[in-house]
Structure formats: C-alpha cells, structure tokens
C-alpha positions in Angstrom: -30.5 22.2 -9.0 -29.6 18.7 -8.0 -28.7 18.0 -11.2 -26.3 21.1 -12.0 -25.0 19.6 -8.6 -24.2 16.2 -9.9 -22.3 17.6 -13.0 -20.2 20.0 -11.0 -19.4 17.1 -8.6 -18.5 14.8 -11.6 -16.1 17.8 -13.2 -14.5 18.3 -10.0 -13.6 14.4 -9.9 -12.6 14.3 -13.3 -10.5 17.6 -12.9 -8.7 15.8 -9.6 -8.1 12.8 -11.5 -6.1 14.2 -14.6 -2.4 12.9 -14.5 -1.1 16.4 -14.6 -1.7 17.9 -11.5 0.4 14.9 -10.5 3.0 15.7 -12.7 3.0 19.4 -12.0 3.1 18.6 -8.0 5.8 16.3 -8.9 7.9 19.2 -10.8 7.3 21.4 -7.7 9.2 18.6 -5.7 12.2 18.7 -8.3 11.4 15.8 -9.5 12.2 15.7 -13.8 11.7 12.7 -15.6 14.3 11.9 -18.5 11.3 11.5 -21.2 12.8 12.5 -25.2 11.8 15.9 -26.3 8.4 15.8 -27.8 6.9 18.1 -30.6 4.5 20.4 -30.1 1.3 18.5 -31.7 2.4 15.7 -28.7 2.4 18.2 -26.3 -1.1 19.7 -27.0 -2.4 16.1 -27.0 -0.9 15.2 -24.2 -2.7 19.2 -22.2 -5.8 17.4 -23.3 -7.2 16.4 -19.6 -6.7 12.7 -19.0 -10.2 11.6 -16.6 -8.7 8.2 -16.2 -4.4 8.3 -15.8 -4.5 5.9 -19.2 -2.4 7.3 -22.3 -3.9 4.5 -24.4 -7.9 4.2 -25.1 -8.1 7.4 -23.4 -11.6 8.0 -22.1 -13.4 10.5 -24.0 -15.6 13.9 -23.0 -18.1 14.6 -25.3 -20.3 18.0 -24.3 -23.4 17.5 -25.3 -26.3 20.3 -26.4 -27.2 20.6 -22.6 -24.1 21.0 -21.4 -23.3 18.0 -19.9 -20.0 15.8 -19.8 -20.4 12.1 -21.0 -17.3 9.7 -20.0 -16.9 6.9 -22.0 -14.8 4.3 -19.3 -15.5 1.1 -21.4 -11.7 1.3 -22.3 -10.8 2.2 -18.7 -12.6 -0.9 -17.3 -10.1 -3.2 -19.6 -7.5 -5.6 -17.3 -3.7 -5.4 -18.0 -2.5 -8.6 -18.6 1.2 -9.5 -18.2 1.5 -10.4 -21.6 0.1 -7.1 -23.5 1.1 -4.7 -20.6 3.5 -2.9 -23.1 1.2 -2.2 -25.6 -1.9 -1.2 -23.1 0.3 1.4 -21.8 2.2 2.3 -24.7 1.7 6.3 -25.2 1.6 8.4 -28.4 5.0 9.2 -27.9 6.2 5.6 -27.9 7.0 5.6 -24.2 6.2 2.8 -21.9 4.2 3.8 -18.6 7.3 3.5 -16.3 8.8 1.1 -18.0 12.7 1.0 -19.1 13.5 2.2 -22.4 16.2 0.2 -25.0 19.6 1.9 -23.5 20.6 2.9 -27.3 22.8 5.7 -28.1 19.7 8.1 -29.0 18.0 7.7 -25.8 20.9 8.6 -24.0 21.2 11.6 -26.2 17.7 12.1 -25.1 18.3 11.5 -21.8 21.3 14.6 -22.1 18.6 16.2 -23.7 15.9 16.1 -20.9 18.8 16.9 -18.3 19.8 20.2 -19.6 16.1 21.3 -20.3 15.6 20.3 -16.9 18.5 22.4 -15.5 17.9 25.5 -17.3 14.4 25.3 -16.2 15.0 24.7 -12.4 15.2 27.5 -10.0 15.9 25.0 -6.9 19.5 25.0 -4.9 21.0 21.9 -4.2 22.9 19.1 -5.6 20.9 16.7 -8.3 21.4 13.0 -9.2 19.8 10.6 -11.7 17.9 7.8 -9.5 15.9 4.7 -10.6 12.4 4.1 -9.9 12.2 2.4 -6.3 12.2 -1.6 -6.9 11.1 -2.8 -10.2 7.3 -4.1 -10.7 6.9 -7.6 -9.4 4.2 -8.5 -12.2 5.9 -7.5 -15.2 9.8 -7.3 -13.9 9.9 -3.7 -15.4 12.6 -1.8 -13.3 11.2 1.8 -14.9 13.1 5.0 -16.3 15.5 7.0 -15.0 14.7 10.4 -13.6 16.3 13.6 -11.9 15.7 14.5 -8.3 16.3 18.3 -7.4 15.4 18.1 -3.9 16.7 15.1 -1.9 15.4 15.6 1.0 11.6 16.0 0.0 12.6 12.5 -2.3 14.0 11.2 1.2 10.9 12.3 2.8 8.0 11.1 0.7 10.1 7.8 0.2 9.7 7.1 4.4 6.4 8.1 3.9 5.2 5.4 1.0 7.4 2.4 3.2 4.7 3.9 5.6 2.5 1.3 4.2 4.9 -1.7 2.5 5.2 -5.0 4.2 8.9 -3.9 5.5 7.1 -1.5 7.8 3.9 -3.3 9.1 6.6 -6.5 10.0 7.9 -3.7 12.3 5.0 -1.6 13.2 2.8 -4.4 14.3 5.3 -6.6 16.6 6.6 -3.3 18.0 3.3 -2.5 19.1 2.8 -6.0 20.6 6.0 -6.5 22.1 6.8 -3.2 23.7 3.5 -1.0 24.0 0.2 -2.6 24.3 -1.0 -6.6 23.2 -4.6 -5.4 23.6 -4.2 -1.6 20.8 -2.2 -4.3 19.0 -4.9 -6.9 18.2 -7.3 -4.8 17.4 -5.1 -2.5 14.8 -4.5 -6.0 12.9 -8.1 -6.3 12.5 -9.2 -2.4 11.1 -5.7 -3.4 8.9 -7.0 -6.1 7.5 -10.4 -4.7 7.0 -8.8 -1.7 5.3 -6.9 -3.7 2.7 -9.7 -6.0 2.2 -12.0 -3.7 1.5 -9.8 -1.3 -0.2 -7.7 -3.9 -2.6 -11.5 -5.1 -3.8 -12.7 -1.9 -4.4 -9.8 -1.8 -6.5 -10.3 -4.9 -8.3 -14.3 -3.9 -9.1 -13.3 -0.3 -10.4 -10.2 -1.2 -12.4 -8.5 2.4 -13.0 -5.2 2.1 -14.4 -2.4 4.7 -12.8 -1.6 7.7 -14.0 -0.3 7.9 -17.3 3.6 8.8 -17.8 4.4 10.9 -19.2 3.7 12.9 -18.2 3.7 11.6 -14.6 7.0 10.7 -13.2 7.0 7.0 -11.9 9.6 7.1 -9.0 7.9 3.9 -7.5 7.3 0.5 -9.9 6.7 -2.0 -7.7 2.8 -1.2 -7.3 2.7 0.0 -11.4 0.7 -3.1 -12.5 -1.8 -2.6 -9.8 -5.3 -1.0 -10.2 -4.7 2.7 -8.1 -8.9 3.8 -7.5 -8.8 4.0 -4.2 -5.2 4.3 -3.1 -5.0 1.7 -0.2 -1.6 3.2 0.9 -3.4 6.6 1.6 -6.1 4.3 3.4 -3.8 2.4 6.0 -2.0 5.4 5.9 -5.0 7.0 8.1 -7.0 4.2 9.3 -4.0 2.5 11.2 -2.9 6.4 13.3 -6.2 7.6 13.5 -7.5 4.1 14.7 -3.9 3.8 16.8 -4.9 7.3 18.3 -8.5 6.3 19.2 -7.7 3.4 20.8 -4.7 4.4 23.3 -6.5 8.2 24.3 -7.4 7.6 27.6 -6.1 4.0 27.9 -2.7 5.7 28.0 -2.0 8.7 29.5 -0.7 11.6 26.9 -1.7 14.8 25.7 -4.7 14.5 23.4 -2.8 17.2 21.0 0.1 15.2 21.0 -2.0 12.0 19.8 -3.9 13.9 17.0 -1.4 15.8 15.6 0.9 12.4 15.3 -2.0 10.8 13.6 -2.8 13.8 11.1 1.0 14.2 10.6 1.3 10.6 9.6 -1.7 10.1 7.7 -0.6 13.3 5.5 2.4 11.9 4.8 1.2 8.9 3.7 -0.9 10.4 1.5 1.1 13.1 -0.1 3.7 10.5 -0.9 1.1 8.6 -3.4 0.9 11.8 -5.6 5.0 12.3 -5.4 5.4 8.9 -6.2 3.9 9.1 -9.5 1.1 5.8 -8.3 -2.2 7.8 -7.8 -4.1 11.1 -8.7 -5.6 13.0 -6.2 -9.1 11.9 -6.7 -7.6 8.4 -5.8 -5.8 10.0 -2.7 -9.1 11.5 -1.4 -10.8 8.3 -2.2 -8.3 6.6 -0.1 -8.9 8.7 2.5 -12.7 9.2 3.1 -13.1 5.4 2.4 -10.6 4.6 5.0 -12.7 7.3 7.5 -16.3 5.5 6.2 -14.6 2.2 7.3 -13.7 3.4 10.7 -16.6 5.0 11.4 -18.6 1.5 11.0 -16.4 -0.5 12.5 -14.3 1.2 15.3 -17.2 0.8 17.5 -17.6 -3.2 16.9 -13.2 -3.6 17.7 -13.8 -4.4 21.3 -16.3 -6.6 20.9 -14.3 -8.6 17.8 -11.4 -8.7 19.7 -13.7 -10.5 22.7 -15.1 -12.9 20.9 -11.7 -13.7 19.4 -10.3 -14.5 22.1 -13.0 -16.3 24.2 -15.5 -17.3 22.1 -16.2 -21.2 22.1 -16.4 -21.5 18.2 -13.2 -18.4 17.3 -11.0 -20.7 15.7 -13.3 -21.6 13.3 -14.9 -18.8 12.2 -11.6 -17.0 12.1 -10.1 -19.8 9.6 -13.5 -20.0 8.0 -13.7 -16.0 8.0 -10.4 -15.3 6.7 -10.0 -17.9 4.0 -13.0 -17.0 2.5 -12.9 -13.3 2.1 -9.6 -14.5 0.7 -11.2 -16.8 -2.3 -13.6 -13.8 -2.7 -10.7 -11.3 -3.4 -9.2 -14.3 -5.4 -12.3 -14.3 -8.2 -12.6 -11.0 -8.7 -10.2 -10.4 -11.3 -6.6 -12.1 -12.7 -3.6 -12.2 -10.7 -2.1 -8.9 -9.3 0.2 -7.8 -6.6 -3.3 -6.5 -4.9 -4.7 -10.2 -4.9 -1.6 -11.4 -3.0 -1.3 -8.2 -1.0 -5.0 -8.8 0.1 -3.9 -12.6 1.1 -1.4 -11.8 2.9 -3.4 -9.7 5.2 -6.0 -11.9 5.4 -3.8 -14.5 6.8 -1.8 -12.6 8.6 -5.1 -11.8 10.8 -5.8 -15.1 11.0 -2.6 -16.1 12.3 -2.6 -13.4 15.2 -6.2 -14.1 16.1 -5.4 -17.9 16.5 -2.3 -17.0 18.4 -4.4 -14.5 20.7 -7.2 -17.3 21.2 -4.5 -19.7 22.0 -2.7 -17.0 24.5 -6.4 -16.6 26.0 -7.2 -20.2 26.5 -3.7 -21.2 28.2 -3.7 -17.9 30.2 -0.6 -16.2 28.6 0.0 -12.3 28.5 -3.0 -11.4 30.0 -4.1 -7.7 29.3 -3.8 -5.4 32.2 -7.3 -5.5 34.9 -9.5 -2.2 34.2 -8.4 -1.0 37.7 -5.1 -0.2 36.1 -6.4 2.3 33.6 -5.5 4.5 32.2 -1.7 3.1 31.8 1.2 5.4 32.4 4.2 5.2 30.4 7.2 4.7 32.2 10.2 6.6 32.2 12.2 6.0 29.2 16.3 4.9 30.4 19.1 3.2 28.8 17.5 -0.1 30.3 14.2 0.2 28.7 15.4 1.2 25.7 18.0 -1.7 25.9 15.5 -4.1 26.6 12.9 -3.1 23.9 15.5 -2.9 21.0 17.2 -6.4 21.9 13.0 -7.8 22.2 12.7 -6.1 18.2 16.5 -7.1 17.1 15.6 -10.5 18.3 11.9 -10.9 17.6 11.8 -9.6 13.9 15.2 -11.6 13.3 13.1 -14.0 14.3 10.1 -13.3 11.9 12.4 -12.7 9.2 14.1 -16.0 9.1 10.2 -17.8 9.9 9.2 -15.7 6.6 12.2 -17.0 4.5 12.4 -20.3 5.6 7.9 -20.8 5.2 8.9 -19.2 1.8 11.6 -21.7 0.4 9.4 -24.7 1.6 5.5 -24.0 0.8 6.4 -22.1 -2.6 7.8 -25.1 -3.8 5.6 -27.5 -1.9 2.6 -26.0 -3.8 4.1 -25.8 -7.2 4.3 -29.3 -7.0 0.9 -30.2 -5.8 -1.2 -27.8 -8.1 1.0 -28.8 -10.7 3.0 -25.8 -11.8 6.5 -25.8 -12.9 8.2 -24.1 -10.1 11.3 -22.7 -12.3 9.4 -19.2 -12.9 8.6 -18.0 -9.2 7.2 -14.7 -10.8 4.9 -16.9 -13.0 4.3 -19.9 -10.2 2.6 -17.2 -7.8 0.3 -16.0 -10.5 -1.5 -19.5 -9.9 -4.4 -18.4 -7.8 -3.8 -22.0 -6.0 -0.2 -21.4 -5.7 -0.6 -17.6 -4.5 -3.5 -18.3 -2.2 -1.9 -21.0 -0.3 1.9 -19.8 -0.3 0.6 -16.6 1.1 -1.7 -18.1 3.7 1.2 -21.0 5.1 4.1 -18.2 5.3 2.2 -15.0 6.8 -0.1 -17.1 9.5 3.4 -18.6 10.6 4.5 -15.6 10.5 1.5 -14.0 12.5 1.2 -16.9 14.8 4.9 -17.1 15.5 4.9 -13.0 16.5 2.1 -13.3 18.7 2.6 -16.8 20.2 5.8 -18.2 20.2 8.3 -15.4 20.0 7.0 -14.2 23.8 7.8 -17.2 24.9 11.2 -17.2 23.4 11.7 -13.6 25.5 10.5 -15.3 28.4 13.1 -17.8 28.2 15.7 -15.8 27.1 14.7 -13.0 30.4 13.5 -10.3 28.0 9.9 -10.3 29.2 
C-alpha cells in the first residue's frame, strides 16, 4: 500500500514537472513563440514527457516488470557553465533554450512562418505584437527570441506579478513599509525575506534542475534563465512576505480580517501564476515554492518577535548579526559556481544585515521608537491630500536617495575589489563571477543601502520636516 503510494506520488510530480503543461498554459494566455516549423518525428519527440524541463540529456523513464518508473537525474544534476551553456541547452531541433537565434533571412521566413500558424490557430480578440523576452540573462548576455502576445493585458498582468519579487520592487516595498506604515512589521518582514531566499536559493543550488525546456516553453523572461528553477523562490517570497505581512499587522492594526487574507492570497497567487506564464518554472516547482515557503513560516513566524528583540537590544547583536550574515553568505557561496542565485542570495543576506545594524543603532541612541503596547491595536488614519503628499515626497525622496547610495556603492566597491582580489575589472559580467569580487561588492553596496534606509534617510526627513 505504502508503496503503490510512493509511485503514485512520484508520477504525479513528474507529470507537474513536464515543460508542456507550461507551454499549453502559456498558449491559453496567447502567448506563441516564433520557434521554425518542426516535422512531425520532432514533434512526437518533443510529446515525450520531459520529468526534468531539460531538452538535452533528457532524463529517462524506464518501466520496469513491476511496474515501477525509474528516473535517471544523473544528467539533470549537471551545472551549466557560461562557457557550454549553448550546447547544454541546445534541443533536437537546433534551438537554444531562450536564447536569440542568427537574424538570417530563413529565420525570419520562419518567424513569418510561426506568425501565420499562430493566427490561423488563435480564436482570441484583440490586437497582437511581437515582444522580446523581458531583460536579457545577466550570466550569459542572451537577450532571448522573439515571441507573439495575443492578450496584453494578461502579459501586462503576470509581468506586475513576476516584478512582485525583483529587486526593483523589494527597494520599494520594504522602505515603504518602514517609512510610511510600521518600523516594527517592517524589521521583521526583512528577516522571514531573507530566510526565504536563503533557504530557497540553496535548496536551489543542492537540487540543480534546469528550467523548462523551450521549446516548447515560451521564455518571456531571460534574466533568471541561467538559474537553477527547483523550488521557484519568486513563488516563495511571493507568499511568505503577504501571508507573513498579514500575520503580523492582524490585530496590531485595525482592518477587516477578510480584507487582509484575501490581499495576501490575491498576491501570493499572482506571484505564482506568473512563474508558469513566464516560461521560468513548472508547476511542480511552483508548488514547491509554495509549501516550502509555508514550512518556513510555520517554524519561524513564531521565533520573529523574539529575533527582532534580541536584534535590537541584545548586548552582543552586532556581532552575531555580521557574524550570522556573512557566514550563511560563504555557505551559499561554496555550494556551487557562480549564478545570479549566489549573488541574489548575498544581497539579501546583507541587505538584513545592514537593517539590523541600523535598527540596533536606532535602539541604542533611542531613535523611532515603536509605539508603547497601550497604543494597540493602531488605527489608520484618514487618508487626505496631506498624507498622501507627505508619504509620496518621504518615497520620492527616500528611494531617490537609495538609488543614488546603490549607484554610487556600485561604481566604487566593484572596482575597488577587482583591484584587490586581482581581477581585471574591464568585464563587469565576468569580474562579479569572482566569488571574492561578488561576495564583497554585494555585501558593501546593499548593507549601505539597508543601513542608509533604516538609519540615515529618517534622519534626512527629520531635517527636511517630513517626519
């Protein structure tokens, strides 16, 4: 019994994880991708279900005389290195995974080709365009193919929903939240964020699945292409950061408990419906994401208030934050080469260093205090052209302010480290894949960063009456 249960469960996963229901969700979204016409031997290779999202050194299922299904993930298990990226993910077809093809005369015949097919076979309204993939990859500089979007608004929609979890968003989100709601929900979401990405970009890193394989997946984002996808970290911020949001401010603040939950689920749906349009995970990664990020807050959601106390007062916190947060980050740093994941995973890391530090120093000098328990639960006030006024010009001013910190930290420690490690600073793309290089540009810039948001830029709206 337990057995047959074990083999159902591992046909279910392997069933969520083949590229095609991606690629069939992504169709039902009107999005086509501008891939040459194939023959019909391709085709029936490429029906054969996929367990692991690679078109090369496919994983194999071999039934044996019980009945069971063997995988064999050796291949899977294999890193992509920038050099031979082109030919790991090269498919039968001669296609690159997302990558841009020669623009020769026959592929944009091809191209014509896939277009027509593509509106003879659509039944949607609405005006279409040929898009590129959003942003190229930052490993391998690939900007990606070309592809046709039917429905604009579900592109417009799912494309909020992924910058739900880019850096753009959290250098928002998190000041926002610090500046204009609560300092207290604000410290604390930093810490389940970083725990999240931690935990999620290592998982990553250990497991090593490749994305989905395109074709026949349509890869309308690049940026994250090079990346290993099992679990999907954006589907885990995605709902750790509302649902933890939620948690935290229900009965602090005063609001309808529907309101709260439906915002969180609404969100966190989003987030993770966007992964599967985007072409960057399969659903068995999206579930992943999901219950991981649920396990995670279930463990440590309980412990926040007591972190976040000891943070701030404890008589050794600057130490073990430094000591905590650099080492987690040398620990992501060894456990494979150099990918956007292993900076992502820094930069998280020290950008909850930074904002601890700040808060300790806030603490100790008796800046921003949090609001005495006998004012709970908080009310919100009424919202007028003066509030409203006053919180855009403290984010106007305050991100403005992070932004030029972030470039300015940028254009002095990238250098700076190049030149102490040793590394010929010409190639930025290649300088940052020195895990000396990576580790301590990331660290320098986003702890300023941090630090400046949660300690200095207040005191610039003091000064500047915006308090």
């Amino acid at each position: 019994m337990a057995t047959d249960l074990i083999k159902g469960f591992v046909r279910l996963c392997l069933n969520l994880q083949d590229p095609h229901h991606v690629a069939r969700f992504q169709k039902l979204c009107g999005v086509r991708g501008t891939f040459p016409r194939k023959s019909a031997r391709t085709e029936e290779k490429e029906l054969e279900p996929s367990p692991n999202g690679s078109c090369v050194k496919q994983c194999t299922l071999e039934s044996t005389d019980d009945g069971s299904v063997e995988q064999n993930t050796s291949d899977l298990r294999q890193r992509k290195h920038t050099s031979e990226t082109s030919k790991q993910e090269e498919c039968s077809n001669g296609l690159l995974n997302g990558a841009a093809m020669p623009e020769t005369a026959e592929h944009g015949k091809q191209n014509t080709q896939s277009e027509s097919n593509s509106n003879a076979d659509s039944e949607q309204g609405g005006s279409k365009g040929i898009v590129k993939p959003l942003r190229k990859n930052s490993l391998t500089g690939d900007v990606g193919q070309e592809f046709i979007i039917e429905n604009k608004f579900l592109f417009c929609l799912f494309t909020f929903g992924t910058e739900l979890g880019n850096e753009m968003f959290f250098i928002v989100f998190f000041p926002f939240l610090m500046w204009n709601v609560d300092a207290y929900v604000s410290r604390q979401i930093i810490v389940v964020w970083v725990l999240v990405l931690f935990l999620g970009q290592s998982t990553k890193d250990l497991i090593r699945w490749t994305r989905p394989a395109s074709p026949p997946v349509v890869k309308v984002e690049m940026f994250y292409n090079s990346e290993y996808s099992m679990p999907s970290t954006h589907a885990m911020t995605g709902t750790a950061l509302p649902f933890s949001l939620f948690m935290l401010t229900y009965g602090r603040w005063q609001y309808p408990f529907l309101f709260g939950l439906s915002l969180a689920v609404c969100w966190s749906f989003l987030v993770c419906i966007s992964r599967i349009y985007m072409g960057m995970h399969s659903v068995l990664e999206v579930i992943t994401g999901f219950l991981y990020s649920v396990l995670i807050l279930a463990v440590f959601q309980p412990l926040l208030d007591s972190i976040d106390q000891y943070y701030l007062a404890g008589s050794n916190a600057a130490l073990v934050i430094v000591a905590l947060h650099v080492g987690l980050g040398l620990l992501a740093f060894s456990l494979d080469t150099w990918s956007t994941s292993r900076g992502d995973t820094a930069q998280a890391l020290s950008t909850g260093a930074g904002a601890a530090l700040a808060s300790h120093l806030n603490h100790q000098l008796g800046l921003q205090p949090d609001p005495p328990l006998s004012q709970l639960p908080l009310v919100m006030s009424a919202v007028d052209g003066a509030l409203l006024g006053r919180s855009l010009a403290r984010l106007l001013v305050g991100v403005a302010v992070l932004l030029v910190t972030r470039a300015a930290m940028k254009a002095l420690t990238i250098p700076l480290a190049c030149r102490v490690f040793g590394v010929p600073p010409g190639d930025v793309r290649r300088a940052r894949q020195n895990a000396a290089v990576e580790l301590s540009y990331r660290y320098l810039v986003y702890g300023t960063v941090a630090f400046s948001c949660v300690f200095l830029v207040p005191l610039l709206f003091d000064y500047l009456s915006l308090s």
